[in-house]
ZABA-963875 format. One record per atom (N, C-alpha, C): x, y, z negated. Coordinates in steps of 0.1 Angstrom, whole numbers, padded with zeros to 4 digits, always signed. Each point is the difference from the previous one (the first is absolute). Example, Ala and Ser with C-alpha at 12.3 -4.5 7.8 and 13.67 -1.06 7.14 Angstrom:
! residues 2
+0132-0057-0078;-0009+0012+0000;+0009+0012+0000;-0004+0011+0007;+0009+0011+0000;-0008+0011-0008;
END
This chain:
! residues 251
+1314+0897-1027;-0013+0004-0004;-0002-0004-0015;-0006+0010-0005;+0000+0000-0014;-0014-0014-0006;+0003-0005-0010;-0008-0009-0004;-0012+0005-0009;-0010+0002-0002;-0004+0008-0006;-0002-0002-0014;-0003-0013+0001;-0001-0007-0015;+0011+0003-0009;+0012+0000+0004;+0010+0007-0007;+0005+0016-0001;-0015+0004+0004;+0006+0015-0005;-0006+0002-0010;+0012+0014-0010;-0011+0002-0005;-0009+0013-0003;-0008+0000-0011;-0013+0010-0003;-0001+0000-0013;-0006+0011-0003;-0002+0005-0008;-0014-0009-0011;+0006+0001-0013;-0010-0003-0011;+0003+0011-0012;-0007+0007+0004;+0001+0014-0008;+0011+0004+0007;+0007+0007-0015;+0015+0009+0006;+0009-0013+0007;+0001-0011-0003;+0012-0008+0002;-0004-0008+0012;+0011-0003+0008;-0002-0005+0016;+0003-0018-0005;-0006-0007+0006;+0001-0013-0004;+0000-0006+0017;+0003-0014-0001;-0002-0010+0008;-0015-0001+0006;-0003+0002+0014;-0015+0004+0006;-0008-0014-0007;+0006-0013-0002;-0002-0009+0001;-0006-0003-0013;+0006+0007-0007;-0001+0001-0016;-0012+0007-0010;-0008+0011+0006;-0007+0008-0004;-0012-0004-0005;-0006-0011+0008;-0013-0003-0003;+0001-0010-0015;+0014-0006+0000;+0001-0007-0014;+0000+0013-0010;+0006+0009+0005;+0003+0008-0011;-0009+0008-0006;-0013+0002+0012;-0011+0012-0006;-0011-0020-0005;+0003-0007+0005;-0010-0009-0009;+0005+0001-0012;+0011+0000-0007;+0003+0000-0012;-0008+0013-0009;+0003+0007+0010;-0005+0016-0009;-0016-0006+0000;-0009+0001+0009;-0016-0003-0003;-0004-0015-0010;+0009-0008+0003;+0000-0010-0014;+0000+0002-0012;+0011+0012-0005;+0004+0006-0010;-0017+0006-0005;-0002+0008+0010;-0006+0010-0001;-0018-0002-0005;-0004-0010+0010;-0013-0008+0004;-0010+0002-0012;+0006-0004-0009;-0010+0000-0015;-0007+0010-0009;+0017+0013+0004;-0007+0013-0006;-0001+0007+0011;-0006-0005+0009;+0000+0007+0016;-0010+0013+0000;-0016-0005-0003;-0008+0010-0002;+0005+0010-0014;+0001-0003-0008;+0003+0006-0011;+0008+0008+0005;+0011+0000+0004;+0010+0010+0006;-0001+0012+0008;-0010-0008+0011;-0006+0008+0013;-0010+0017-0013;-0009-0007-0005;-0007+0005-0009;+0006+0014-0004;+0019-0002-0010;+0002+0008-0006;+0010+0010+0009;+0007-0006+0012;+0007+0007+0003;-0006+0008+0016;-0009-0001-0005;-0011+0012+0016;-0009+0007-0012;-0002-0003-0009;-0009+0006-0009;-0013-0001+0005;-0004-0018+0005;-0012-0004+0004;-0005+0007+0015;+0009+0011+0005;+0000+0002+0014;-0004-0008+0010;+0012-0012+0001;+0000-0008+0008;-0014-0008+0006;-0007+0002-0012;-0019-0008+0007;-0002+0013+0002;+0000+0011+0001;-0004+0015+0008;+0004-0006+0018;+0014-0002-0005;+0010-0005+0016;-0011-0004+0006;-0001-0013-0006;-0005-0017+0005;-0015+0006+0005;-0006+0006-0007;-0018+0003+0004;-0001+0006+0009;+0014+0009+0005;-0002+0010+0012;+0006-0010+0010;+0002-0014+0001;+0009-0005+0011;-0017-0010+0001;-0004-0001-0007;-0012-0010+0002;-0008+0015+0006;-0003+0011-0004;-0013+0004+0011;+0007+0003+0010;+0013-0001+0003;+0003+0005+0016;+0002-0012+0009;-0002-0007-0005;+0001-0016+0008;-0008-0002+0006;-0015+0009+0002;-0008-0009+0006;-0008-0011-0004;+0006-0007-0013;-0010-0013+0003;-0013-0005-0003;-0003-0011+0006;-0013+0000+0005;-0004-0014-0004;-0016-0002-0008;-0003-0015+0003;+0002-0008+0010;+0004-0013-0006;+0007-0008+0015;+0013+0000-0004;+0011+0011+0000;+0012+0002+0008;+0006-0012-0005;+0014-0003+0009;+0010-0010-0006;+0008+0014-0009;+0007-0001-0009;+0011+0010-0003;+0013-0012-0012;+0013+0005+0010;+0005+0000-0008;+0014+0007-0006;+0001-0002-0012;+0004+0009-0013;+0014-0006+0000;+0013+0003+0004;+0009-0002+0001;+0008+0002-0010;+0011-0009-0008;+0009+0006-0014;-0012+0007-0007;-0013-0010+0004;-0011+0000-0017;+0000+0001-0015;+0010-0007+0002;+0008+0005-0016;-0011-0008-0009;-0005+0008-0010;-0012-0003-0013;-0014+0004+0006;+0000+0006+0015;-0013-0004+0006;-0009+0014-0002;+0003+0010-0002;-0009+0012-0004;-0004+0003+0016;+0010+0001+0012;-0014-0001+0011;-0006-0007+0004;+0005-0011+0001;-0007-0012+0000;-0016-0002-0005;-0002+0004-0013;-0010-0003-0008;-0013+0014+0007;+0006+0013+0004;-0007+0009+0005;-0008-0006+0012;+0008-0004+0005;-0001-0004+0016;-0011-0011+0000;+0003-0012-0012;-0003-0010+0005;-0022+0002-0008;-0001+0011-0007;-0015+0011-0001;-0003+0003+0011;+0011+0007+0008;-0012+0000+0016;+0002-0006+0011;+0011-0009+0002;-0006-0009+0010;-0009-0008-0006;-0004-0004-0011;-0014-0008-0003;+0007-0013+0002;-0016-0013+0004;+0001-0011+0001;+0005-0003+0012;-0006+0002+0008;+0004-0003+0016;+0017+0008+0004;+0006+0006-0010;+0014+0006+0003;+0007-0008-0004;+0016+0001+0000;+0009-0001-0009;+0011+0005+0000;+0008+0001-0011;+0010+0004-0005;+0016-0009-0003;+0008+0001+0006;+0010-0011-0002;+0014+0009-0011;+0001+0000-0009;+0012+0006-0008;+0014-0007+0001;+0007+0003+0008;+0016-0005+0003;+0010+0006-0009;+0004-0007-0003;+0019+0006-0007;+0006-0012+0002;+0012+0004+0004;+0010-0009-0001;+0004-0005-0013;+0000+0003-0008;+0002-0003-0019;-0006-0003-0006;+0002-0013-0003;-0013-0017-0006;+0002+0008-0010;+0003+0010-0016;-0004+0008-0009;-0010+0005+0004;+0003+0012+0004;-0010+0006+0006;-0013-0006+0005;+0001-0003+0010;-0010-0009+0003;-0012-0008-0009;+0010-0007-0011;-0006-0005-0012;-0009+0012-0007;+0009+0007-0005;-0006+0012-0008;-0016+0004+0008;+0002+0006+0013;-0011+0003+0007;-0014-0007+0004;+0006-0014-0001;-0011-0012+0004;-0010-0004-0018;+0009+0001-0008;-0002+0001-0015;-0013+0012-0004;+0007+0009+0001;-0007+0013-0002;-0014+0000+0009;-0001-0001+0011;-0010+0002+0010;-0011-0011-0004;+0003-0012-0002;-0009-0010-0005;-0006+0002-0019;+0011+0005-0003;-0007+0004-0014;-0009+0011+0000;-0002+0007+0007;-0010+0015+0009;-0010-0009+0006;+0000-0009+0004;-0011-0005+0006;-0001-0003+0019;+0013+0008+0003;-0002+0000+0013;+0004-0019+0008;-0012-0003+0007;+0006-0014+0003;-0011+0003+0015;+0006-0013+0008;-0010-0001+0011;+0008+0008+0014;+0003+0012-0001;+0003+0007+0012;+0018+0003+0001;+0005-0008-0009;+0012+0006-0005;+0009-0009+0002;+0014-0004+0010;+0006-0006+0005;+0019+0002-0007;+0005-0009-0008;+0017+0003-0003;+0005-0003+0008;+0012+0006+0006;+0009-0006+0008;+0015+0003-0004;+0008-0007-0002;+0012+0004-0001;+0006+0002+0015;+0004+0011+0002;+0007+0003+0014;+0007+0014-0001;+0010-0001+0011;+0011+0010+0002;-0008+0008+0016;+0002+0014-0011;-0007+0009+0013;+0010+0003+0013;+0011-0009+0002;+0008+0004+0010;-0002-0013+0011;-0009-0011-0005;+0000-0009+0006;-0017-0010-0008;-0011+0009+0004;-0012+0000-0002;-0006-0015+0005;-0005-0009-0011;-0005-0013+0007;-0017-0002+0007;-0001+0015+0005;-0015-0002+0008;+0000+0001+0014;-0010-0002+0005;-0002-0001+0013;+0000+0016+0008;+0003+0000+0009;-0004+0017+0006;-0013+0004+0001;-0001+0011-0004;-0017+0006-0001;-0003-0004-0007;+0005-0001-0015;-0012-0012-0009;-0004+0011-0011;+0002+0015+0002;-0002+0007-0015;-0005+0016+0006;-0011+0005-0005;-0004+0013+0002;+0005+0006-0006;+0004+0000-0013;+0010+0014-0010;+0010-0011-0002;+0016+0005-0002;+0005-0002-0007;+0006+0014-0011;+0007-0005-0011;+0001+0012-0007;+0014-0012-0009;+0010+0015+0000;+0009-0005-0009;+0008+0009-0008;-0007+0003-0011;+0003+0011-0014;+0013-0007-0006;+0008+0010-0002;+0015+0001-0011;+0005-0012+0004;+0001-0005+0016;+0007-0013+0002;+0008-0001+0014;+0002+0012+0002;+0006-0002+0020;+0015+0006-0008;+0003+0005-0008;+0010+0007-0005;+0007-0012-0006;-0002-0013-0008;+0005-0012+0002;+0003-0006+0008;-0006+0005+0014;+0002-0015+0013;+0014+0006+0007;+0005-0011-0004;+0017-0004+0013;-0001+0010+0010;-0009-0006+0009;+0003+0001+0012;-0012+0006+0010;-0004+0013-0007;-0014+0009+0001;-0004-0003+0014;+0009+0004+0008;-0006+0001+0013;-0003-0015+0009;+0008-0009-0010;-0014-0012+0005;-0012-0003-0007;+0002+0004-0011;-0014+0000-0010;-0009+0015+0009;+0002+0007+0006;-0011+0005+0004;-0003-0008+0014;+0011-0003+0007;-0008-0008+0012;-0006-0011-0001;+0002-0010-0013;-0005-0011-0009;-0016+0002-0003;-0004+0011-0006;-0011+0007+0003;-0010+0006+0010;+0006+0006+0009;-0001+0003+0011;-0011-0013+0005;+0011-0011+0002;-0009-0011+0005;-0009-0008-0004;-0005-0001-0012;-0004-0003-0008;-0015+0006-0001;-0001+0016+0003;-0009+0006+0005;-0009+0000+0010;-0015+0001-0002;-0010-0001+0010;+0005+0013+0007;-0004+0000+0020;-0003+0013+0004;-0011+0007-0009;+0008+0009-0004;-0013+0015-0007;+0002-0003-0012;+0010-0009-0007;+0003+0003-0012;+0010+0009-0002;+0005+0001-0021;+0003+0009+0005;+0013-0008-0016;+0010+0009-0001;+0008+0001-0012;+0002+0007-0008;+0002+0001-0010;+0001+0011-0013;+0011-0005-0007;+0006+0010-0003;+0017+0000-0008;-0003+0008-0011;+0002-0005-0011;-0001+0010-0014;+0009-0004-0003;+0012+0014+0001;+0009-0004-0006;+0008+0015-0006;+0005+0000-0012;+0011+0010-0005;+0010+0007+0010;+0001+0013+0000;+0005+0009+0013;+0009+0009-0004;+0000+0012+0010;+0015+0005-0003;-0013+0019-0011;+0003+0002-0012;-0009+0008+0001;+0003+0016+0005;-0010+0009+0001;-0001+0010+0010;-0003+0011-0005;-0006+0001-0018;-0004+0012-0006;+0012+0009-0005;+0007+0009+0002;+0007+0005-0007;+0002-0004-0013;+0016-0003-0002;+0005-0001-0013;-0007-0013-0005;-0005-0011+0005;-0008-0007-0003;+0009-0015+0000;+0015-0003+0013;+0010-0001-0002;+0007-0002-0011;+0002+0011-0007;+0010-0001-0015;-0012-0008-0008;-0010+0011-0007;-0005-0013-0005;-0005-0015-0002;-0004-0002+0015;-0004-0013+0005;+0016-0012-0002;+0012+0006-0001;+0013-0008+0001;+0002+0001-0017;-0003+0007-0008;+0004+0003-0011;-0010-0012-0008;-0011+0003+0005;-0011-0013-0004;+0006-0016+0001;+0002-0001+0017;+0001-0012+0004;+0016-0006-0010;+0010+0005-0002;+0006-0002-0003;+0008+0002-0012;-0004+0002-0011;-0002+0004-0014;-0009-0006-0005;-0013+0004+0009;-0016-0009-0015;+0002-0015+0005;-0006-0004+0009;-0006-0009+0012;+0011-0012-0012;+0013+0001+0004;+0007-0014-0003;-0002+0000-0015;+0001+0012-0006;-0004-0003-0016;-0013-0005-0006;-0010-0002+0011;-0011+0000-0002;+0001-0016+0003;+0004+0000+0010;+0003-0018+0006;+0004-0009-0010;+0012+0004-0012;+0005-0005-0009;-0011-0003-0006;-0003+0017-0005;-0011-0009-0019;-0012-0005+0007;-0007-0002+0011;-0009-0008+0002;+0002-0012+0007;+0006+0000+0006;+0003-0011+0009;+0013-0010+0002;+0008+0008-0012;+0012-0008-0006;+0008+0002+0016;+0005+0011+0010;+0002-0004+0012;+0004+0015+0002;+0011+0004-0001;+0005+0014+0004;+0003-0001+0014;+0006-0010+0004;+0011-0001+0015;-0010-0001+0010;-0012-0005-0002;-0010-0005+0007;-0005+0016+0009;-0004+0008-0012;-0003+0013+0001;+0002+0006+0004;+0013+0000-0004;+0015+0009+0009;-0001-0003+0015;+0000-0014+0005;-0002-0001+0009;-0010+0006+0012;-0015-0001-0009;-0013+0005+0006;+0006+0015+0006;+0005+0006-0011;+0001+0017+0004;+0011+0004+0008;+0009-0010+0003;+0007+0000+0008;-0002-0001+0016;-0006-0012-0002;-0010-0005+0018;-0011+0009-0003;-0004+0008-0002;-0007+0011+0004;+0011+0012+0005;+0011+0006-0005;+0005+0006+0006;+0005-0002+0012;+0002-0017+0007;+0007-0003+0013;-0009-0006+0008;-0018+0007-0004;-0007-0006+0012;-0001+0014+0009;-0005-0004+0013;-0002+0010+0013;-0007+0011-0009;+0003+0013+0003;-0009+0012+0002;-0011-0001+0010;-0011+0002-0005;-0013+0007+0005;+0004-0002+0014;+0004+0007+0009;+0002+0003+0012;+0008-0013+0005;+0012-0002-0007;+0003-0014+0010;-0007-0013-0003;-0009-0003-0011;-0008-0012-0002;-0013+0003+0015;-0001+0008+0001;-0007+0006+0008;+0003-0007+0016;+0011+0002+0001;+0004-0003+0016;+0007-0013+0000;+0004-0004-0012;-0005-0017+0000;-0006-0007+0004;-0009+0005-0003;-0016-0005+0000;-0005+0003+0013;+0002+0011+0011;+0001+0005+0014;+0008-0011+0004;+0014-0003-0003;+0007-0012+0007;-0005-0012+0001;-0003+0000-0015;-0007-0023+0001;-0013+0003+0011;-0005+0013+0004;-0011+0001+0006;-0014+0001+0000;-0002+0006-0011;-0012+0006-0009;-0001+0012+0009;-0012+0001-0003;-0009+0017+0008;-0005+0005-0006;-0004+0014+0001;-0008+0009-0010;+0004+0003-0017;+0017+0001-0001;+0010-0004-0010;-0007+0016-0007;-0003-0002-0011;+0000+0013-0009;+0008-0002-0017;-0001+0006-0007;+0001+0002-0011;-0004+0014-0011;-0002-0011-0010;-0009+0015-0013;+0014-0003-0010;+0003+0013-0004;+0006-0001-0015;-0011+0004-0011;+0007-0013-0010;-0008+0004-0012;+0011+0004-0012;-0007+0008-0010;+0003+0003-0009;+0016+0003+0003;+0001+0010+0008;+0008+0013+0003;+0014-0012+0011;-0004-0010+0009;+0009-0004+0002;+0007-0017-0007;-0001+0001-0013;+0000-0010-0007;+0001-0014+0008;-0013+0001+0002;-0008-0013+0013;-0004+0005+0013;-0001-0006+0006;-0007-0003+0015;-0005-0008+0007;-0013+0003+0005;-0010-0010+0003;+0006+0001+0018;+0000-0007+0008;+0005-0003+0011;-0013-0006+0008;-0004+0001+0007;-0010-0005+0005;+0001-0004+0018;+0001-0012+0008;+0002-0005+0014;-0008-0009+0001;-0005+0000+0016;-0005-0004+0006;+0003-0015+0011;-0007-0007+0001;+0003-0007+0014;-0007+0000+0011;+0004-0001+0009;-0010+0005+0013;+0002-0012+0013;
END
């Protein structure tokens, strides 16, 4: 029987030690952390809060709710979220990446947001809440980093109230004609050049557009998500494929 910890997986194009990965994408979001927004900004052409605003109205949420924001990053849904659950709600923003995390907790208190807003450092494959403790979870540009996905969706899974629900924003396989060449000519030409003169960080980049090419397609993130045992599994592409909003249920 094979050991699993010693197999390995993919971090971008290159197959590494299973055991290894999560050191290795912390290094990239450390790198990365400080010109994190700035980057998001130039290389979506400010898209990406288009993404984010359409994952917040289809969530559902509600004054009250618990929600939480998984691989939060610098906290842009976080801060949406934590507007409408109000006083009586809250909002918990997780990343495994004390950078990150920093950055996010930084930024959100210099905005003003305090009171309903909870940091946690934690790994979404091994979630430190109780069962049923959360009405939305949501986790944008971050399941495509996790090891070992299909525990991080059952990690979630449990973590969820009956009648909650989850949301995956994540980068997909795209679907517009000829949109392919482009989208690869982009990612791998501008993207790392762009990583350099702003963020002093080519490799980091390279990496990003890499693990986007070796996450699930649409259709099999899909039946993932049917396996960990989510119901009512749909999906929207946006902006021709690009991304995909993933949307399940618990029952």
């Amino acid at each position: 029987m094979n050991d699993k910890k010693n197999d390995s997986i993919d971090f971008g194009y290159q197959q590494v030690a299973r055991d290894h990965k999560k050191g290795l994408v912390a290094n990239v979001f450390s790198s990365v952390a400080a010109k994190y927004d700035v980057m998001n900004d130039l290389m979506s052409f400010g898209i990406h809060r288009l993404w984010k605003r359409y994952t917040i109205d289809c969530s559902g949420v509600r004054s009250g709710m618990r929600v939480l924001d998984i691989a939060g990053g610098t906290g842009d849904l976080t801060a949406q979220f934590s507007r409408r659950v109000g006083a009586s709600g809250e909002v918990v923003l997780a990343d495994i990446n004390d950078s990150m995390l920093k950055v996010g907790r930084e930024k959100l208190r210099d905005k003003g947001f305090v009171g309903n807003i909870r940091y946690v450092q934690a790994d979404a494959e091994q979630l430190p809440f109780e069962d049923n403790s959360f009405d939305i979870i949501t986790i944008a540009f971050g399941l495509r980093n996790v090891t070992d996905k299909d525990a991080a969706l059952r990690s979630m899974l449990r973590v969820l109230k009956p009648g909650g629900r989850l949301l995956i924003l994540e980068f997909s396989k795209p679907i517009a004609p000829g949109l392919n060449q482009v989208y690869d000519f982009y990612s791998f030409n501008v993207l790392p050049k762009m990583g350099q003169a702003v963020a002093n960080d080519a490799e980091s980049y390279q990496y990003l557009a890499e693990s986007i090419r070796m996450h699930p397609d649409q259709d099999t993130l899909k039946q993932m998500m049917h396996d960990a045992g989510y119901e009512n599994i749909d999906y929207q592409n946006l902006t021709g494929g690009i991304v995909a909003l993933h949307r399940g249920y618990k029952f």
